[in-house]
RODOFI-638687 format. One record per residue (C-alpha): x, y, z; residue in three letters. Coordinates in steps of 0.25 Angstrom, whole numbers, plus 5000, padded with zeros to 4 digits. Example, Ala and Ser with C-alpha at 12.3 -4.5 7.8 and 13.67 -1.06 7.14 Angstrom:
RODOFI-638687
REC; 5049; 4982; 5031; ALA
REC; 5055; 4996; 5029; SER
END
This chain:
RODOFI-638687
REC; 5382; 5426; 5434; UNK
REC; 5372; 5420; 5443; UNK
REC; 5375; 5407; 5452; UNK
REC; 5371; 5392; 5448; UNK
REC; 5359; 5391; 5457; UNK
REC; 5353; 5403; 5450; UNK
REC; 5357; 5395; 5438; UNK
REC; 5348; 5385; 5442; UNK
REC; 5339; 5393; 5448; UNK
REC; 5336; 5400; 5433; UNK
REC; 5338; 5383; 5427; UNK
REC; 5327; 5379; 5435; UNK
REC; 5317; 5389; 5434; UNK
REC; 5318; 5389; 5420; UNK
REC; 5317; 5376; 5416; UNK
REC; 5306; 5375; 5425; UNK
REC; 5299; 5385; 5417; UNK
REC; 5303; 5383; 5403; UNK
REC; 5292; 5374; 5401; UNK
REC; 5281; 5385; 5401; UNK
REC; 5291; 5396; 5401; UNK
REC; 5283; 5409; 5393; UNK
REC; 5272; 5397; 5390; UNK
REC; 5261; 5406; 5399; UNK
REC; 5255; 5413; 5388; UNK
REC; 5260; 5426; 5393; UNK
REC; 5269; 5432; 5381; UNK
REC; 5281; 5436; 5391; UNK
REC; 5295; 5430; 5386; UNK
REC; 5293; 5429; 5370; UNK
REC; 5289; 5445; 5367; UNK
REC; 5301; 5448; 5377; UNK
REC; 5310; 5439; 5368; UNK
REC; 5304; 5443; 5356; UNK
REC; 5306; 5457; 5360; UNK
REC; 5320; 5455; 5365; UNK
REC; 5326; 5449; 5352; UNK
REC; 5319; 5460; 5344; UNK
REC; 5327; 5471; 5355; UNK
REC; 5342; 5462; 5351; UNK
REC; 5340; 5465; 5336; UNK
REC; 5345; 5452; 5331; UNK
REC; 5350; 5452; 5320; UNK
REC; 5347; 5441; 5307; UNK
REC; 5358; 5432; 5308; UNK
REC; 5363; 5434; 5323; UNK
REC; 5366; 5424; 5331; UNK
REC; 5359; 5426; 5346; UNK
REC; 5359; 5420; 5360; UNK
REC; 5347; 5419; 5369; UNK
REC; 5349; 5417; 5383; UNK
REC; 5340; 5412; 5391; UNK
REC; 5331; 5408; 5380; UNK
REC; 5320; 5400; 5388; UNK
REC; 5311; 5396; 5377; UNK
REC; 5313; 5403; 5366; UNK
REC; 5307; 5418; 5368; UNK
REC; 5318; 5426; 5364; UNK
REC; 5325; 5414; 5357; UNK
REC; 5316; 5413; 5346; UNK
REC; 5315; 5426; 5340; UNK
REC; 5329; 5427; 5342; UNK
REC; 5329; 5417; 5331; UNK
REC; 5318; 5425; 5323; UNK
REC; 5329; 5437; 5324; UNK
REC; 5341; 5431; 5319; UNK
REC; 5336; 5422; 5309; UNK
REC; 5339; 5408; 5304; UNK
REC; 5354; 5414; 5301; UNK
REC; 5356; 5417; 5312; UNK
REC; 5357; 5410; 5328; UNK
REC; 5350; 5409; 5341; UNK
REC; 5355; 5402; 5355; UNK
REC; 5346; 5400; 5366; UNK
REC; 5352; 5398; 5379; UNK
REC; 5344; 5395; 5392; UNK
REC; 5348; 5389; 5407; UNK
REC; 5335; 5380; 5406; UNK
REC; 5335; 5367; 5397; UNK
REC; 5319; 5368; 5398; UNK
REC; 5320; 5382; 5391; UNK
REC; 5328; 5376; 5381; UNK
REC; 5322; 5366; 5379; UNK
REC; 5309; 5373; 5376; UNK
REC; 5316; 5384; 5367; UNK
REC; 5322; 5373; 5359; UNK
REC; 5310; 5368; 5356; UNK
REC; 5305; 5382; 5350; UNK
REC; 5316; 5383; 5342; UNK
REC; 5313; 5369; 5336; UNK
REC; 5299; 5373; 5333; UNK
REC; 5303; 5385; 5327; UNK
REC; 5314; 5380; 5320; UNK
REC; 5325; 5388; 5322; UNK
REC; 5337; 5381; 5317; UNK
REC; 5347; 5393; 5322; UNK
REC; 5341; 5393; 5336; UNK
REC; 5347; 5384; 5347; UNK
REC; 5344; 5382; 5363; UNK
REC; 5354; 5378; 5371; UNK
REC; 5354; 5376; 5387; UNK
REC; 5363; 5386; 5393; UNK
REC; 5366; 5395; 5405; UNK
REC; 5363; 5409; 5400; UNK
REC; 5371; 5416; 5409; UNK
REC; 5383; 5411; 5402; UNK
REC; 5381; 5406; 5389; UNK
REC; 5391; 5396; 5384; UNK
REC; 5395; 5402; 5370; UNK
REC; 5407; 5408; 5363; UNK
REC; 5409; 5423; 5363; UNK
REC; 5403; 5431; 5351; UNK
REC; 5395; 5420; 5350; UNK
REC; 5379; 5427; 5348; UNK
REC; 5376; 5441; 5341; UNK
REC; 5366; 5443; 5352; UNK
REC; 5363; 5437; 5367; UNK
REC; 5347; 5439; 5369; UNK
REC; 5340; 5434; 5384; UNK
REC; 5327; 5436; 5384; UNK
REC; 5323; 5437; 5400; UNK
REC; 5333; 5428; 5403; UNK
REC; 5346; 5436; 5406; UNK
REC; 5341; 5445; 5417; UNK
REC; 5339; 5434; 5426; UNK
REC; 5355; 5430; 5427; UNK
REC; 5361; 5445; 5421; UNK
REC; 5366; 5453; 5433; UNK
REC; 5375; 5463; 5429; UNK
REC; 5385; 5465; 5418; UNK
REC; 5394; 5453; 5420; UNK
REC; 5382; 5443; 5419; UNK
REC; 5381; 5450; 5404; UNK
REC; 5394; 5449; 5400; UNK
REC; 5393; 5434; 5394; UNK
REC; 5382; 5440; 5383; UNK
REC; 5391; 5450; 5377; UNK
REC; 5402; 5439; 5375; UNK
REC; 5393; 5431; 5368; UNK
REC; 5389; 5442; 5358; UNK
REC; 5398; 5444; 5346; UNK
REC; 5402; 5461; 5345; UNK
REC; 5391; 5469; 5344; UNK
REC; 5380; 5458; 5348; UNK
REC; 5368; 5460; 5356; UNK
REC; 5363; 5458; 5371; UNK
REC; 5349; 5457; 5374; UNK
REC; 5340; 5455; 5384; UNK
REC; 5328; 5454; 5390; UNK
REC; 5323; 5455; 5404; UNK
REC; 5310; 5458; 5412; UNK
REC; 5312; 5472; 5418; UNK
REC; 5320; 5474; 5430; UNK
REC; 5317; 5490; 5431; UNK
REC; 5307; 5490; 5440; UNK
REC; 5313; 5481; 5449; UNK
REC; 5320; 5494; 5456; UNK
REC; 5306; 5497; 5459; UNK
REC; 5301; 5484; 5466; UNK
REC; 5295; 5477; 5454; UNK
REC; 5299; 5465; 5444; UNK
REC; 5293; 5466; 5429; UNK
REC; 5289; 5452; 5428; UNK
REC; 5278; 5456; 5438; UNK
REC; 5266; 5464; 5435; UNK
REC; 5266; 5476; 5446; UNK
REC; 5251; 5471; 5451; UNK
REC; 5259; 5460; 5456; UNK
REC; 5273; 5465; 5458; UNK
REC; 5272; 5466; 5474; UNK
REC; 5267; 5453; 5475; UNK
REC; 5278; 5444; 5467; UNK
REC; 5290; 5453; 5469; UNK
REC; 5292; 5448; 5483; UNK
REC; 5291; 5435; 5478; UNK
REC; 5301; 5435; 5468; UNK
REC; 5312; 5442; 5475; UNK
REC; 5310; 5431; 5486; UNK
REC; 5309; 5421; 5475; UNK
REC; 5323; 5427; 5468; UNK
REC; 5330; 5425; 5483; UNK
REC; 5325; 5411; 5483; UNK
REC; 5331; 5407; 5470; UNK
REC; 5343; 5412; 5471; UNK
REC; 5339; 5426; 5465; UNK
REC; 5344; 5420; 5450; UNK
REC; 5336; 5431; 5442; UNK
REC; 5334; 5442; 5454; UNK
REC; 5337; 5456; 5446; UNK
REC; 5328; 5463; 5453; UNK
REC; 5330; 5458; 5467; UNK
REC; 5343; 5467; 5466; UNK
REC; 5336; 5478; 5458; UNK
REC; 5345; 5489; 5460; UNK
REC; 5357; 5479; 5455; UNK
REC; 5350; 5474; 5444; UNK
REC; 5356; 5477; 5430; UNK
REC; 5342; 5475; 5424; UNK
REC; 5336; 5486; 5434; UNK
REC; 5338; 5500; 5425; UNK
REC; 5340; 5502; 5410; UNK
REC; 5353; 5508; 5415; UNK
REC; 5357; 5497; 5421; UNK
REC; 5356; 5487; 5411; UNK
REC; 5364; 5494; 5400; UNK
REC; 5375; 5496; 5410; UNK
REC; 5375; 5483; 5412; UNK
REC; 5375; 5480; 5399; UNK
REC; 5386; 5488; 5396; UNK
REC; 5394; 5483; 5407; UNK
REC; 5394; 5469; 5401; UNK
REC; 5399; 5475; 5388; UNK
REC; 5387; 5478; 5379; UNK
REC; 5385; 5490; 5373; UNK
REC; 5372; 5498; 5367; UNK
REC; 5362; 5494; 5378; UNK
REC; 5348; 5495; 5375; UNK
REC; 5339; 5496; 5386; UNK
REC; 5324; 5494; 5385; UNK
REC; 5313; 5490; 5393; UNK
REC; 5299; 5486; 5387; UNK
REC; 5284; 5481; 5393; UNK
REC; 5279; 5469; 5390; UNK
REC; 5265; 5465; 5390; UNK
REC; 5262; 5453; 5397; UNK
REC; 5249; 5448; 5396; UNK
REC; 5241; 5438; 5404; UNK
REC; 5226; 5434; 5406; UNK
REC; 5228; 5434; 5422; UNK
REC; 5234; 5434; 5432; UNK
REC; 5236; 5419; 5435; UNK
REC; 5241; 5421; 5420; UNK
REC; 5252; 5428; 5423; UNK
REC; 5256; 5420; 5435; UNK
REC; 5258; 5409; 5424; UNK
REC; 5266; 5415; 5416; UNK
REC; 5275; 5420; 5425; UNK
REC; 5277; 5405; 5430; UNK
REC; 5280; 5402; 5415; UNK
REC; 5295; 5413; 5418; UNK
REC; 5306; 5415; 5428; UNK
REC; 5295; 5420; 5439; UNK
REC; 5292; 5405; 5441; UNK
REC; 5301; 5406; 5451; UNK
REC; 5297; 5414; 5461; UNK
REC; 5283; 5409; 5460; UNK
REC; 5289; 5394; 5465; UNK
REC; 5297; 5400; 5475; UNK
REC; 5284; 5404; 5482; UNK
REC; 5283; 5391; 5490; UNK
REC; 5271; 5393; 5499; UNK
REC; 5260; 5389; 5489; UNK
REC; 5249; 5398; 5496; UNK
REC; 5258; 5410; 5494; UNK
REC; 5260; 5408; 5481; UNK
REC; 5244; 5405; 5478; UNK
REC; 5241; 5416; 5484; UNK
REC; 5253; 5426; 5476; UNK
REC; 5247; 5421; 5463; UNK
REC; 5232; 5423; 5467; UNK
REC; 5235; 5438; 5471; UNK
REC; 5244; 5439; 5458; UNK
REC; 5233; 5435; 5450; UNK
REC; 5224; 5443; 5457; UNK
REC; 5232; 5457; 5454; UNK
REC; 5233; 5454; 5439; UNK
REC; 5220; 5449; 5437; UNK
REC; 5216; 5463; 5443; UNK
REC; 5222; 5471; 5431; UNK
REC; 5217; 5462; 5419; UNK
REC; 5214; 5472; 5409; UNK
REC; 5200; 5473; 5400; UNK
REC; 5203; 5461; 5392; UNK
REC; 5206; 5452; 5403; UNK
REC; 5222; 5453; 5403; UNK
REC; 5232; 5457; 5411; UNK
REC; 5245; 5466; 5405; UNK
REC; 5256; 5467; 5413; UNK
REC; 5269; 5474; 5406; UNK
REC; 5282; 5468; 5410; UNK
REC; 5293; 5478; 5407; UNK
REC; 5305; 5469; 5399; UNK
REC; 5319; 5475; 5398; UNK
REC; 5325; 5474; 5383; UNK
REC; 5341; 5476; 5384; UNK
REC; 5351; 5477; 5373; UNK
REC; 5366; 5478; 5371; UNK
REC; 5378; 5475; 5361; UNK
REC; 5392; 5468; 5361; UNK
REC; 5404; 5479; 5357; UNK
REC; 5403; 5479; 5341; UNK
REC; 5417; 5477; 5335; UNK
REC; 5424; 5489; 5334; UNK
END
């Protein structure tokens, strides 16, 4: 499922990040977790795994969902994450909530252990075919739930990533596949787009099926992003997993010069009010565990 220098590759970066992790200002990774634990339809009561649970975004309103009767596990590669989302569950105090440091690409727990496995933007970045997915569903209990949330891979048949705004699309693409070759190419869905199970609606519920779910539901959404400039977003997007391919830009003028002309484009489409819009399409997907006949 992915060798252990990607595995470190992934360790690193996040802990690095974890500290200011969705801290920008720019709402981006709580309405996707929000959003992505109101698409499970959990149920009062359940008991739900979160992989990949960084600080808290889907992990918290997964508590919300299920209640104080029921039972949320946070798991996450990066002891910084944890850290940090054990330190939200404490403030909110959320006695059936725990957070634990753990490889989410195979979670060490009993079979039929969770009512449902939730990842909120996590999962993509390890999940390349069917096989990858299997470990979820032996998790879940007969007809428990598998969802999951990533940024849109669908228009990366056409030359384009979701996280970046078209205006600037051209500029960083080159840089992040060369960023992708560098690392080791531990989250590279789309620099084998025509391979990629993410790539097509079609795709992703064949895949789906193939690891053994049933009833997939399929469904890809805008999200607003909203940002006061353009330097604004080049902030924020230091604050996810695009960290990475800013740093791997080692001559310092190039990359001074790459955030100036970014800036520059966005700033050029602020709209009346002095912000800029951008809509970043997020992928929503859904299946079941065979129910007990």
């Amino acid at each position: 499922m992915g060798s252990v220098s990607e595995s470190d590759e992934m360790h690193r970066l996040f802990d690095k990040t974890a500290k200011v992790y969705d801290q920008s200002g720019v709402e981006f990774f709580g309405p996707i977790g929000r959003r992505l634990v109101e698409f499970a339809n959990l149920s009062a009561g359940a008991s739900v795994l979160d992989v990949g649970c960084g600080r808290g975004a889907a992990l918290l309103p997964a508590a919300a969902a299920v209640g104080p009767d029921g039972e949320a596990v946070g798991i996450d590669i990066s002891e910084e994450m944890t850290r940090y989302a054990t330190e939200a569950v404490r403030e909110h105090g959320l006695g059936h909530v725990s957070v634990s440091v753990m490889d989410g690409r195979a979670p060490a727990f009993p079979v039929g252990r969770f009512d449902a496995v939730v990842g909120s933007c996590s999962l993509f970045i390890w999940t390349k075919n069917a096989d990858h997915l299997r470990p979820y569903r032996e998790l879940l209990r007969p007809g428990g739930t598998f969802a999951t949330a990533a940024p849109s891979f669908f228009s990366t048949l056409q030359g384009k990533w979701a996280l970046f705004p078209d205006i600037v699309n051209d500029l960083l693409m080159p840089y992040m596949l060369r960023s992708l070759k560098q690392s080791g190419s531990y989250d590279s869905q789309f620099a084998e787009a025509g391979t990629n199970w993410l790539a097509t609606p079609e795709l992703i519920e064949q895949t789906l099926t193939e690891a053994g779910f049933v009833g997939a539901v399929v469904r890809e959404e805008d999200l607003p992003v909203v940002v006061e400039s353009g330097e604004q977003w080049v902030e924020f997007t230091y604050t996810t997993g695009m960290r990475g391919m800013w740093e791997r830009i080692e001559d310092e003028k190039e990359r001074t010069e790459l955030v100036a002309e970014v800036c520059r484009r966005l700033d050029g489409i602020k709209d009346g009010s002095g912000a800029i819009t951008t809509h970043v399409p997020i992928v929503y997907m859904r299946a079941q565990t065979p129910g007990v006949d």
